[in-house]
Structures are given as structure tokens and as C-alpha cells.
C-alpha positions as CSV (number, residue, x, y, z in Angstrom):
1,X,160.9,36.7,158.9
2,X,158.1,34.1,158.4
3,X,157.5,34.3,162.2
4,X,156.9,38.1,162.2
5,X,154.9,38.1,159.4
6,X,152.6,35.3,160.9
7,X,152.7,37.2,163.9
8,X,151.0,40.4,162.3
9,X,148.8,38.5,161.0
10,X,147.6,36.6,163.6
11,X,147.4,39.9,165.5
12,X,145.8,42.0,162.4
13,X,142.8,39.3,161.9
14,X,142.2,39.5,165.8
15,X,142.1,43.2,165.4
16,X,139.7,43.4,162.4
17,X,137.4,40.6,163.7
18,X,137.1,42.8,167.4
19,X,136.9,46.1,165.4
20,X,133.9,44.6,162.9
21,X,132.4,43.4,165.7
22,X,132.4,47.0,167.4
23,X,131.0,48.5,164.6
24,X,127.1,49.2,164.9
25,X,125.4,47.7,162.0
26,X,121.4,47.2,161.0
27,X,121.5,45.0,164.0
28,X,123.5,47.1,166.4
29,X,126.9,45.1,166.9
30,X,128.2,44.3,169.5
31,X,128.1,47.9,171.0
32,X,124.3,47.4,171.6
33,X,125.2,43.8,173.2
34,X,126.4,45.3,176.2
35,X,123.6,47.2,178.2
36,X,121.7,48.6,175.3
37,X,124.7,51.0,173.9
38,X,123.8,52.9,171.1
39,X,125.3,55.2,168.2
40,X,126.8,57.4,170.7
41,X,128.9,54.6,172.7
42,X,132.4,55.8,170.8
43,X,131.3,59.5,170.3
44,X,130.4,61.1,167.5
45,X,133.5,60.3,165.1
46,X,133.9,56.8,166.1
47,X,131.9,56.1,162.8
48,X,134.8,57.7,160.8
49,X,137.7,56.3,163.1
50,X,136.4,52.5,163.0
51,X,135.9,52.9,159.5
52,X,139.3,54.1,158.7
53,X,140.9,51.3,161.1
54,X,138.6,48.9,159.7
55,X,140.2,49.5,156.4
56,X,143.7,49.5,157.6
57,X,142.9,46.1,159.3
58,X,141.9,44.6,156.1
59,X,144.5,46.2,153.6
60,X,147.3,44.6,156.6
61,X,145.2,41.6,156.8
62,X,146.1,41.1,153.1
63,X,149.0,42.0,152.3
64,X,150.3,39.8,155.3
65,X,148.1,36.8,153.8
66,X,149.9,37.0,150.3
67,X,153.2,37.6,151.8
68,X,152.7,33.8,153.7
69,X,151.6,32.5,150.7
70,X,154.7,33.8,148.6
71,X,157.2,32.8,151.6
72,X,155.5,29.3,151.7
73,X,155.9,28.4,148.3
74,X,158.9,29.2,147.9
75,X,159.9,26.7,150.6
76,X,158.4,23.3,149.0
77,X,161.2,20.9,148.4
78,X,160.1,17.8,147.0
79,X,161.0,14.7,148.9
80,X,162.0,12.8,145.5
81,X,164.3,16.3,144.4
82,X,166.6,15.9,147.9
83,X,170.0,14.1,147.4
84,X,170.7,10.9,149.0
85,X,172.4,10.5,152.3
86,X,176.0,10.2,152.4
87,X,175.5,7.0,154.4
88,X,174.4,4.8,151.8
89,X,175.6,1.3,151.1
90,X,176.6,0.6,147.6
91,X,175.5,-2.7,145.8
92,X,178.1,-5.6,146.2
93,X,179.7,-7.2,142.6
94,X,179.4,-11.2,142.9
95,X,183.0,-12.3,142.8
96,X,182.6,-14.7,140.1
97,X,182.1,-12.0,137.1
């Protein structure tokens, strides 16, 4: 369970880092990094659609984050708190008492 979850979230931050990164800001993203592309390098409702996903991204980003958290702390076993092996060697009596 703690597997799937991690792998979500590995691939949901991937996801929203590329998708931020897509999305044309004051100083163009990285659509303009490649070849001067501009507004129209998605079309006209990639605005909208990265937006949207964007959101998605973050809301799964989140939820994913708290659910590690929760499974992770519910885990922690203190090292003092675990029973003793079965293997132990009991104290010896001195024969004179």
C-alpha cells in the first residue's frame, strides 16, 4: 500500500513540476525556452487545460503527501518498547545462598 502511494507521488510531483514548468508565466516558461514559443504553442485552451491539471496535480500531490505521513507514523516502534529475544541467558544464582 505504502509502495503505491509513494509511487503516485513520486510520479504526481514529477508531473506538476513538468506541467509548471510548461506554463507561460511573466517570463514565458519554458514554452518560450525552446525556439521562441509563445502563447499559442498549446492552442488557444491550453491556458484552461494546464490550469485545470495543474490543480489536479497539486490537490494529488497532497493528498498523497499526508497519506505517507499518516502511514509512517503509524509504523514507529520504539526500540526500548520491542520484547526481548527468546534467546536470552538468565542470570546464574551463586550456589552458596
Amino acid at each position: 500500500m505504502t509502495n503505491l502511494i509513494l509511487g503516485i507521488h513520486i510520479v504526481a510531483s514529477l508531473l506538476l513540476i513538468l506541467i509548471v514548468l510548461m506554463q507561460s508565466a511573466k517570463g514565458g516558461g519554458l514554452g518560450g525556452a525552446f525556439g521562441g514559443v509563445t502563447e499559442t504553442a498549446f492552442g488557444s485552451r491550453a491556458g484552461t487545460f494546464l490550469t485545470r491539471f495543474t490543480t489536479t496535480m497539486a490537490i494529488l500531490f497532497m493528498i498523497t503527501s499526508l497519506t505517507l505521513a499518516v502511514l509512517s507514523s503509524k509504523k514507529r516502534v520504539s526500540v526500548m518498547e520491542k520484547e526481548p529475544a527468546v534467546g536470552t541467558i538468565p542470570e546464574e544464582v551463586p550456589a552458596g545462598k
